[in-house]
N, C-alpha and C positions, 0 to 999 in steps of 0.2 A: 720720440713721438712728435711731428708736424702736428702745430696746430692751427686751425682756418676760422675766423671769426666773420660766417657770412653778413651775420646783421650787425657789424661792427659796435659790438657790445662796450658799454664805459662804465667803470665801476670807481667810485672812491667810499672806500668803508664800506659800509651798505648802502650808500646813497649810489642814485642813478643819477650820472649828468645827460639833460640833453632835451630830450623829444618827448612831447607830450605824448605820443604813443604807445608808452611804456606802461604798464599796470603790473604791481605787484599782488602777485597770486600766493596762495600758502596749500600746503599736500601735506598728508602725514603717510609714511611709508612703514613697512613691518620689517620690525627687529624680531630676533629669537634671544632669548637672554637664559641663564642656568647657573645654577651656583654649583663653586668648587670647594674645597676644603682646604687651608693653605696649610701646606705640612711643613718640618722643620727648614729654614734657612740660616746661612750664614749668622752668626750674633758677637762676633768679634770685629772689631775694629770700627764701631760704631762710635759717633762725635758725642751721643750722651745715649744715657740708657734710663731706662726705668727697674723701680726697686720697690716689692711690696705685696699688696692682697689686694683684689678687685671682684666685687662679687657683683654677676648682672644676674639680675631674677631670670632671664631667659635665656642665655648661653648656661649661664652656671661662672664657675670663678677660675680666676687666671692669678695665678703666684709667678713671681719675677724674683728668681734670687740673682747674685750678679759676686763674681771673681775674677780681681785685679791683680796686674804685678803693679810693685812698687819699685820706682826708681831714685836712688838719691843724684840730689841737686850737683854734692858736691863727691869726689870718689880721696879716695886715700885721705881720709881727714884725718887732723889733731883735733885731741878733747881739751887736751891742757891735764896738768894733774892736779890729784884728789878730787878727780869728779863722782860729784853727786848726782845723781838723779831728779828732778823735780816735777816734770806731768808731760804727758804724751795727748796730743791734740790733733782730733781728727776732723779734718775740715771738708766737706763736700757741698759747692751750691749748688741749688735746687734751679728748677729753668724758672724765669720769671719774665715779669714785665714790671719796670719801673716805670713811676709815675712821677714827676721834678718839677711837676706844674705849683705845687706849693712852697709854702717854706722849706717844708721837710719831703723827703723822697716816703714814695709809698709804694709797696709793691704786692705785687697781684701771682697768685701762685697759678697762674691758666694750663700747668701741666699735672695738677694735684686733683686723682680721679676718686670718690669717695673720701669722707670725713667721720671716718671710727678709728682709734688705735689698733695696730697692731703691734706683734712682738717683733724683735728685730736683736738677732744675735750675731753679734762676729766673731770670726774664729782665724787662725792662723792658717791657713791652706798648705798644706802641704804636698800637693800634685803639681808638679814641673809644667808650666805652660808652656811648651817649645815652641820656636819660633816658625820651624822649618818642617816643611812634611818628609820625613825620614824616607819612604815608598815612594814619591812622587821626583818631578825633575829635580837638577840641580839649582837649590835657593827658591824651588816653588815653595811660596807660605802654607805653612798649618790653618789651614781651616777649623774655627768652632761651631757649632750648631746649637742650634735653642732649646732643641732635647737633651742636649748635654752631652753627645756625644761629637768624635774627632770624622774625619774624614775615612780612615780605616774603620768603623765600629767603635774603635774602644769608648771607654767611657768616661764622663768626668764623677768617681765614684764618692759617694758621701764620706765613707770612712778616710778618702784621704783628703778630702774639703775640710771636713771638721776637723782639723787640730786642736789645738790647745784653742780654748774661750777664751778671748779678750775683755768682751762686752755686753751684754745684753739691756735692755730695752723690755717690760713687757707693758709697758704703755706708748709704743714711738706713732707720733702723729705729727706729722709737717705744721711748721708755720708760715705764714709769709711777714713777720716781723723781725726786719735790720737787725744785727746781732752787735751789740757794743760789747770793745774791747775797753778792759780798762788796763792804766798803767800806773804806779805809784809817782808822785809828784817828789823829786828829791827836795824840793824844798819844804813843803809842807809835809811830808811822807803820809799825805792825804792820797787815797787811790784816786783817780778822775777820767771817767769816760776820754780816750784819745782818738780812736777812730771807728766806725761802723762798719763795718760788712756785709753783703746782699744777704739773706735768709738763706741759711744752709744747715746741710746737716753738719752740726758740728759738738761732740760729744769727748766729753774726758776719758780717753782709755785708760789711762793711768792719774792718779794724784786727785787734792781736791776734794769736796763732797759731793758726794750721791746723791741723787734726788731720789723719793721713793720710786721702786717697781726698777729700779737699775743696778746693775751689779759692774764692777771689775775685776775679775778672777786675779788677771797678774799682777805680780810682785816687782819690785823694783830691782828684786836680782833676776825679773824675766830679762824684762828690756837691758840692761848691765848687760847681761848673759849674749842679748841677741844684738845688740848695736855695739854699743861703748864700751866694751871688752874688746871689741875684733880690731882697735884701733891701727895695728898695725899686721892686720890679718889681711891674703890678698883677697877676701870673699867682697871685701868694701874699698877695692884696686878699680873695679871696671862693674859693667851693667852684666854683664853675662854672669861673671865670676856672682855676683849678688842675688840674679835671675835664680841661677840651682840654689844657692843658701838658703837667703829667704824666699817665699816661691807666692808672698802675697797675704792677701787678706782674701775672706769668703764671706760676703754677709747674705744669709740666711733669713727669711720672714716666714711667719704663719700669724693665721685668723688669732685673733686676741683669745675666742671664747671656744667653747668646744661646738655651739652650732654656726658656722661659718657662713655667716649669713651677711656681714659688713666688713668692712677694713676700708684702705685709703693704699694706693699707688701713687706714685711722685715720680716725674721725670727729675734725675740729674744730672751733673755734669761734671762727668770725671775726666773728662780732656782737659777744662779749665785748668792755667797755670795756680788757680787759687784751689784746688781740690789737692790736699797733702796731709798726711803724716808729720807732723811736727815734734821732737823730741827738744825737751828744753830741760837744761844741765846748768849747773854751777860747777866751778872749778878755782883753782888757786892759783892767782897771777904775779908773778913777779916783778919790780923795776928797780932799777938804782939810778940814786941822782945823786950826786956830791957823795959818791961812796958807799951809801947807804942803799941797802936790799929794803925793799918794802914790800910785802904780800898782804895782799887784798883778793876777795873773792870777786869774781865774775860771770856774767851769761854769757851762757852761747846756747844754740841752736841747731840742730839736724836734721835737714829735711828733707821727707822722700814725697814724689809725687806718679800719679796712676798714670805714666808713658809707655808702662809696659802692655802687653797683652791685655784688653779688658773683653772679658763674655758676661753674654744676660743667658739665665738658664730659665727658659719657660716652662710654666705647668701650669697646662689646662684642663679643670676636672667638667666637661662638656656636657650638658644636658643631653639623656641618650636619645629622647624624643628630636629635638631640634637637630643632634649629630645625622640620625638615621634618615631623615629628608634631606640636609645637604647631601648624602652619599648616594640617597635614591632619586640624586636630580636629573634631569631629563636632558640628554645631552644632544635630541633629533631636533628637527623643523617641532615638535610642537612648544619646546620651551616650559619651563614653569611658571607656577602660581604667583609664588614670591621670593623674593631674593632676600639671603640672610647673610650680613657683613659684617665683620667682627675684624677688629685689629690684631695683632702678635701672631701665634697662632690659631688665627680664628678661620675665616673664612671668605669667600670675595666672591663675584659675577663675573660669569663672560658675557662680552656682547658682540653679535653679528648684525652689521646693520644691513640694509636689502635683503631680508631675509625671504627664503621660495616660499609662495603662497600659492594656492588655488588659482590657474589664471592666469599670474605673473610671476616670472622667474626673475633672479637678479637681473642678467641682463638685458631685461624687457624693462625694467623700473630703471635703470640708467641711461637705458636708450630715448629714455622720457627726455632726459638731458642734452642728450650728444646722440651725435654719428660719426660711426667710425667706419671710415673705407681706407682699405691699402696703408694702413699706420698712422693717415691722417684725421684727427680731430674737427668734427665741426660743431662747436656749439650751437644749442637749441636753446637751452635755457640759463640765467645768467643767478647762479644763486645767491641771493644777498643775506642768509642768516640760514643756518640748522642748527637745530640743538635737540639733546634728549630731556626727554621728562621721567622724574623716577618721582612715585606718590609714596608719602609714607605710609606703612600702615599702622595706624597707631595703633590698634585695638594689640596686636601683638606685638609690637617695639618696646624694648624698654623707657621710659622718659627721658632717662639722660641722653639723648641723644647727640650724635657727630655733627660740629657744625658743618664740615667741608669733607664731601667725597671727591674720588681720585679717578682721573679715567686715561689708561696708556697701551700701547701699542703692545699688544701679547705677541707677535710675531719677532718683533726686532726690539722689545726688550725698552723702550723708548718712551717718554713722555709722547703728547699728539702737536703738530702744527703751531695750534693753536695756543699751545702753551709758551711756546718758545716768542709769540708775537703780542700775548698779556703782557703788559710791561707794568700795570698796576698795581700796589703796596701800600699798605698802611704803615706810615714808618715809625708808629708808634709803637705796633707790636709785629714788625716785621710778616705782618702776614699779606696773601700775595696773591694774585689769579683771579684776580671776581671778576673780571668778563666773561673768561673761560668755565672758569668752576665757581659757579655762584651761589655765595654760601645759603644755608639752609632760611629757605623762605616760607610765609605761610598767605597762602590766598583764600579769597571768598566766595565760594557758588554763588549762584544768583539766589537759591534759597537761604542763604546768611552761611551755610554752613562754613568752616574753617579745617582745611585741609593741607598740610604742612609737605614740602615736595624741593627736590637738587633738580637744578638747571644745567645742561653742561653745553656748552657751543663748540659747535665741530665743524663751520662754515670752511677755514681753510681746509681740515682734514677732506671735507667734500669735495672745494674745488679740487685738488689733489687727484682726487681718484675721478672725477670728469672729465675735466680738464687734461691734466697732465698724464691720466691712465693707468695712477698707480693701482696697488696693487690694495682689494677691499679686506684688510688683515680684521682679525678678533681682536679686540677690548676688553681690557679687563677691568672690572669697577671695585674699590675698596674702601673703604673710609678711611683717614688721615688727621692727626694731631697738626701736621703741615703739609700741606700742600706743595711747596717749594723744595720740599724737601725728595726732590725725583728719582735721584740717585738708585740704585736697588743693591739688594742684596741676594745672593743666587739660594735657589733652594738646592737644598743636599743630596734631593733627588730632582728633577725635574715632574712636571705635570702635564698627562698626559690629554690633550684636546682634542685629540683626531688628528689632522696633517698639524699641527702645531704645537710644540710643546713650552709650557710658562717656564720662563727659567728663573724670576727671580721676583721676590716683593720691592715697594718703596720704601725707603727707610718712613718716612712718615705714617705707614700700615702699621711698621712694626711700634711704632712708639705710642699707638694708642690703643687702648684696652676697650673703647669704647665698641658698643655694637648701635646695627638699628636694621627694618625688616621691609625691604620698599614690594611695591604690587610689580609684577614682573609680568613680559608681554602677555602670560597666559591667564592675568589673574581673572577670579568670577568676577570684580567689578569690571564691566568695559571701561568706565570715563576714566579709571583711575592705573591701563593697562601702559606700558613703558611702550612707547612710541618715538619715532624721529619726524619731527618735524622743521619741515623746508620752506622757507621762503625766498620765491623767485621772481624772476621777468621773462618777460617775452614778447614780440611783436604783438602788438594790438591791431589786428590787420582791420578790423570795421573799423577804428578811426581814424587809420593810415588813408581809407579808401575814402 
């Protein structure tokens, strides 16, 4: 597409250089907006996952259980002999934000949603997570899904998750306090804090004492049985050969109580090289000096860590009130009331901006901008800022609300423009986008009142489709744990929009449980109705003249 810039328009940021003739004007144009219901997507191969119970008074509650393979560090090992057994240590950290501004580090759990126990059981998995989709091409990956099933239908079925018990939990509730290791002092054979580690889940499988409300079913002839027996077995030769043997861990939660009305979800992070299975052994060492055999006992160490295959298995028990107006949303020019956004699988908005009104058709409100003759562009109007306004509603939101919602290209699957040219970060907590996506603010009517509302800037996305004559695709809007986090994950079926269909979420949708319920273009308040508004230029012709 030629473009012809008659009033030879200058733009830097939003400022205009130049001629006093310029006056910036502002319009607000009609969106159509509608909620959809996000159905299963992809849930393997995610950088961290969440694990636990989340109950929102207005969705209802969402469970996250989650099944890893384990991989060991080292393949074909020596124990040494006469080994003993001594405690199996399971290390998972939690996502955090450290704080090193003082003496001591402090950290902040900003991914821990709800603060009630729940229960939390591990079990031995015994269903083979294959790498490779058997029906599909050659070396095409095994897709897992959030409902917990494979890309064929099958399923990932209870009876072969729960294996043997390991663990249980019926008080587990995240902390965000540093965890010290201690280590005996050979010379004083005094034990002495040696090192700390981030807040994680990190629980005795084996050995040790229990705290109340925990159990550990296995024996030390389990682990003997499943590791340090096989020492010269080819099952602990290679990752595959290990893959079919052991086939992982399955940890399992539910509501602490029988009315499931509280619990706590936790982002972790089982990519971390610090997320492992630790098995620690003594054994009998031999040496000789001057002739002489000496045996002494010794440590050693086996450890496996989650490189294999990791899924989050979702379940969400959906309020049937709140489910049955997502489903009954309005997918024509009139749009809905209000739009209802829920993380994992919850639920998210489309949005059409220039939407056909009474009057004005799309390209009658574009042509407000430009003209187009024979392929060529001529700018009319020079935009210096658009953005949407989404009002909360609080009377029906739950309180906790999302700080930061998401807004990306449903046609091509894409973060927008504008995203890509945010270049701003808090490097504190890596969080990211606040020109573009600005996080949750709250303003004042001129009556005092206090109304709580997401900002989203889509100036480049606009000049885009002006300017340059792309093409005006659907938006989809979702709330986000991170924003940064743009990446998607395809859904296992796609979602049907009319000419478009969604193909996938952001991983930062699926990592947040959180919901909240904004006034959507059709809501009964006007002032509080989703709107795009534009701020532009254009010739000032009475003081040109």
């Amino acid at each position: 597409m030629v473009q012809a810039c008659d009033n030879e328009f200058s733009e830097i940021g939003t400022g205009i250089v130049g001629i006093p003739d310029f006056e910036i004007q502002n319009s607000t144009y009609p969106i159509t907006t509608y909620n959809k219901k996000i159905t299963s997507f992809q849930s393997n191969g995610l950088d961290e996952n969440l694990l636990g119970y989340y109950y929102d008074p207005i969705f209802g509650s969402t469970k996250v259980d989650f099944v890893g393979q384990l991989t060991p560090k080292t393949f074909t090992p020596f124990f040494g002999d006469g080994t003993v057994l001594d405690s199996v240590v399971l290390t998972i950290p939690y996502a955090n934000t450290a704080d090193a501004s003082e003496d001591t580090t402090t950290y902040d759990l900003d991914s821990l949603y709800g603060s009630e126990p729940i229960k939390l059981s591990i079990f031995k998995n015994n269903y083979y997570l294959r790498a490779f989709d058997p029906n599909a091409d050659l070396d095409a990956p095994q897709n897992y899904y959030s409902n917990g099933t494979l890309t064929q239908g099958e399923t990932l079925g209870v009876s072969d998750l729960e294996g043997e018990l390991i663990y249980n939990d019926n008080n587990y509730l995240p902390n965000a306090n540093p965890i010290e290791l201690w280590e005996e002092n050979e010379e004083t054979t005094v034990f002495e804090v040696a090192s700390t580690i981030q807040p994680s889940l990190r629980v005795l499988l084996f050995g040790g004492e229990m705290e109340d409300g925990i159990t550990t079913p296995t024996t030390a002839e389990f682990w003997d049985e499943l590791i340090l027996s096989k020492e010269e077995d080819g099952v602990l030769s290679d990752a595959s050969s290990f893959y079919e043997y052991f086939r992982g861990l399955y940890f399992k939660v539910e509501p602490k109580d029988s009315t499931p009305l509280k619990g706590s979800l936790i982002q972790l992070d089982f990519s971390s090289s610090n997320a492992n299975v630790k098995i620690y052994y003594s054994y009998q060492q031999t040496t000789t000096a001057d002739d002489v055999e000496t045996t002494t006992t010794a440590q050693g160490q086996y450890e496996m860590s989650f490189l294999g295959n990791r899924i989050s298995i979702f379940n969400n028990d959906f309020n049937t009130s709140v489910l049955q107006t997502i489903e009954d949303s309005s997918t024509d020019d009139e749009g809905d009331d209000f739009l209802y956004l829920k993380g994992g699988e919850g639920s998210m908005a489309v949005v059409e901006l220039f939407a056909d009104q009474e009057g004005s058709t799309e390209e009658e409100q574009l042509n407000e901008f430009r003209e187009v003759n024979n392929g060529i562009v001529t700018v009319k109007r020079l935009i210096n800022e658009a953005y949407l306004e989404f009002y909360v509603d609080a009377i029906q939101s739950n309180p906790d609300l999302p700080n930061r919602v998401y807004l990306y290209d449903l046609d091509n699957n894409l973060p927008m423009a504008d995203f890509f040219l945010d270049q701003t970060v808090n490097a504190s907590s890596s969080d990211s986008k606040f020109t573009h996506l600005v996080p949750l603010s709250t303003e004042t009517n001129a009556d005092g009142t206090e109304q709580k509302k997401y900002k989203i800037r889509l100036t480049e996305h606009l000049n885009n489709i002006i300017i340059d004559d792309s093409t005006n695709v659907k938006l989809g809007l979702v709330v986000s744990s991170n924003v940064g986090a743009a990446a998607t994950k395809g859904f296992q079926n796609g979602i049907d929009i009319g000419n478009t269909i969604i193909e996938g979420i952001p991983t930062g949708t699926i990592l947040s449980p959180k919901s909240v319920i904004l006034h959507g273009n059709n809501s009964p308040d006007p002032t509080k109705r989703a709107k795009l508004n534009i701020y532009y230029t254009e010739p000032n012709t009475e003081s040109s003249n």
